[in-house]
N, C-alpha and C positions, 0 to 999 in steps of 0.2 A: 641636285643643286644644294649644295652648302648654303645655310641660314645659320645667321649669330645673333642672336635674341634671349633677354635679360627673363630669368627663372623665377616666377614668382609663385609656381606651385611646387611643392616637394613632390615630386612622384618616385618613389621610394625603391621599386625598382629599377626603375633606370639609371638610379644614379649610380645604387648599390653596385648593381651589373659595372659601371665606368669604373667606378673605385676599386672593384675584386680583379677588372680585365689588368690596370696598371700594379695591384699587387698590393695595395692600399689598406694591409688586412688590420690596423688600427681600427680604420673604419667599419671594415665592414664585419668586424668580430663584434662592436660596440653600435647596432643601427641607429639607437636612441641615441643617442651623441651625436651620430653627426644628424639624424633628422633636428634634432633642438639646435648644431651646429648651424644649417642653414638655418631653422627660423630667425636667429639671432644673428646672421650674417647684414652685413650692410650692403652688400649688392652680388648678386651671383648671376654670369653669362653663362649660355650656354652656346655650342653651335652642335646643328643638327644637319645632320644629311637625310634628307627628306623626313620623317619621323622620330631618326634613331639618333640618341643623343650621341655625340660623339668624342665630345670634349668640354670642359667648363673650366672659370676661374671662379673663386669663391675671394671676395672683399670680407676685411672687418675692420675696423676704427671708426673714427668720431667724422671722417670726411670731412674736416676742415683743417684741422693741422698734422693729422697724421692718418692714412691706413695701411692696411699690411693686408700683401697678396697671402691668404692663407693656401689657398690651393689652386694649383694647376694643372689639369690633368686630361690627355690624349689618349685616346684608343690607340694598344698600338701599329694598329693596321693606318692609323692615320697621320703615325706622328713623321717629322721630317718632312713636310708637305707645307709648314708655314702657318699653321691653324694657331698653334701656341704664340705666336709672333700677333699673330690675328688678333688672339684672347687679350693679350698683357698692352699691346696696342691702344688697344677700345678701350680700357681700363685706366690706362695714362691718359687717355683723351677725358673722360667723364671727369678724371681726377686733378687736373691738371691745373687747378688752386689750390692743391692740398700742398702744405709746404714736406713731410715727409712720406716718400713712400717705400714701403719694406717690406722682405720677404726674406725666409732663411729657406737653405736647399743645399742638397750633397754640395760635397766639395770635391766636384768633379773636374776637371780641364775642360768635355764640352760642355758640360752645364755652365760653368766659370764664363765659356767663351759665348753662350748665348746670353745671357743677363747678358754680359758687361756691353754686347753688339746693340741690345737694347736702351743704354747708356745708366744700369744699373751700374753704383760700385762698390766693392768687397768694405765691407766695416773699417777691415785692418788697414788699405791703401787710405784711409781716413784716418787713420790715428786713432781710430775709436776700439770698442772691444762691446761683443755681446755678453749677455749673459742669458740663461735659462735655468730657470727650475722647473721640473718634471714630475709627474706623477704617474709612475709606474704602475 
């Protein structure tokens, strides 16, 4: 039985484990980042199939006028099943006084077409433009 319930302990392997399974090797080349990543996060889900984490979204902003989905991320034995739809879901419900919600991700066709079913939309159909500085 699938359970979706909000991550208030770091258990370090299991997350490491979710992050390594999608390929995530940012993370899990750098553990100390993303453990201080979550401490410093504004709200992190998880959903679990009996014990074993399966999936999570990671929150960060000020949660009132702006957060940004920093991570999304499905086992991929689980993905395509509706769990990410699950995650981003829950997340628009808690959030849903925050006047901006944001998140960047490949510039795929499906991925394109899953936000946008979500009624995310592309920066540029906005008229707007991102920017990023990185640190390699």
């Amino acid at each position: 039985m699938m359970k979706i319930k909000e991550i208030k302990e770091y258990k370090e392997l299991d997350i490491l484990e979710l992050y390594h399974a999608v390929g995530w090797t940012n993370y899990t080349d750098k553990p100390s980042m993303l453990k201080q990543s979550f401490k410093n996060s504004l709200f992190v889900l998880g959903a679990y199939d009996e014990e074993q984490l399966v999936g999570l979204i990671r929150v960060v902003g000020d949660g009132h006028s702006i957060i940004y989905i920093q991570d999304i991320l499905v086992l991929p034995n689980y993905q395509r099943q509706g769990l990410g739809r699950i995650l981003i879901n829950r997340v628009l419900e808690k959030f849903n006084h925050v006047y901006q919600k944001v998140l960047m991700t490949d510039n795929q066709e499906k991925v394109n077409a899953f936000y946008t079913s979500l009624g995310f939309k592309r920066t540029h159909d906005l008229d707007l433009v991102t920017f990023i500085h990185r640190t390699i």
